[in-house]
N, C-alpha and C positions, 0 to 999 in steps of 0.2 A: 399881164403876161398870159397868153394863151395857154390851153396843154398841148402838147404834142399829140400829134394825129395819131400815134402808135399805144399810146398812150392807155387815148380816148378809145380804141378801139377792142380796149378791154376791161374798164371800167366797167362796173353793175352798182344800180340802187340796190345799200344793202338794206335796206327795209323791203323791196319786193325782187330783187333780183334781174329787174328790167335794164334796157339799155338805157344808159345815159347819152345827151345830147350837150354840144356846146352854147350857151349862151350867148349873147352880145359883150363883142371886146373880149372874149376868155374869161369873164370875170366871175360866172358861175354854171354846173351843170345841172341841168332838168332831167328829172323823170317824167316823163309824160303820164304814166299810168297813175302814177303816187299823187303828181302835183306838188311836187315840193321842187324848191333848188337849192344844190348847194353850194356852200362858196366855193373859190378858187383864191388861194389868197400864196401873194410873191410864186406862184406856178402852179403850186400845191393845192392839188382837189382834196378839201376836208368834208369826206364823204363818211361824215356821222351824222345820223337820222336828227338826235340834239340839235343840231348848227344846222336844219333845212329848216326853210323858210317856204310860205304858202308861193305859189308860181305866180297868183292873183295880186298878188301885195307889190309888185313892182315891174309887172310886164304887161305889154298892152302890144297886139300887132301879131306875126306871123309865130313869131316864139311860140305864142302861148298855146 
């Protein structure tokens, strides 16, 4: 399940306080600056620096 566009559009990485972007499928969001993503899991962005993951570890293409 995606986030909502309204959502997303106020979301911030709290580790740098950058925007965050949607992933492929809604399934997770990127900070670009940081390089991390985080999940999105049943809608819910779990935006604790803990649960990011490197953006190198499973994206390959225009994402990244």
């Amino acid at each position: 399940m995606a986030v909502p566009e309204k959502l997303l559009a106020i979301l911030i990485c709290p580790q740098c306080r950058g925007k965050v972007v949607a992933g492929s499928q809604g399934s997770f969001l990127i900070c670009r600056p940081c390089g991390i993503a985080y999940p999105v899991r049943d809608g819910i962005p779990r935006m604790v620096v803990s649960e990011a993951v490197p953006v190198e570890s499973f994206l390959s293409g225009p994402e990244k």
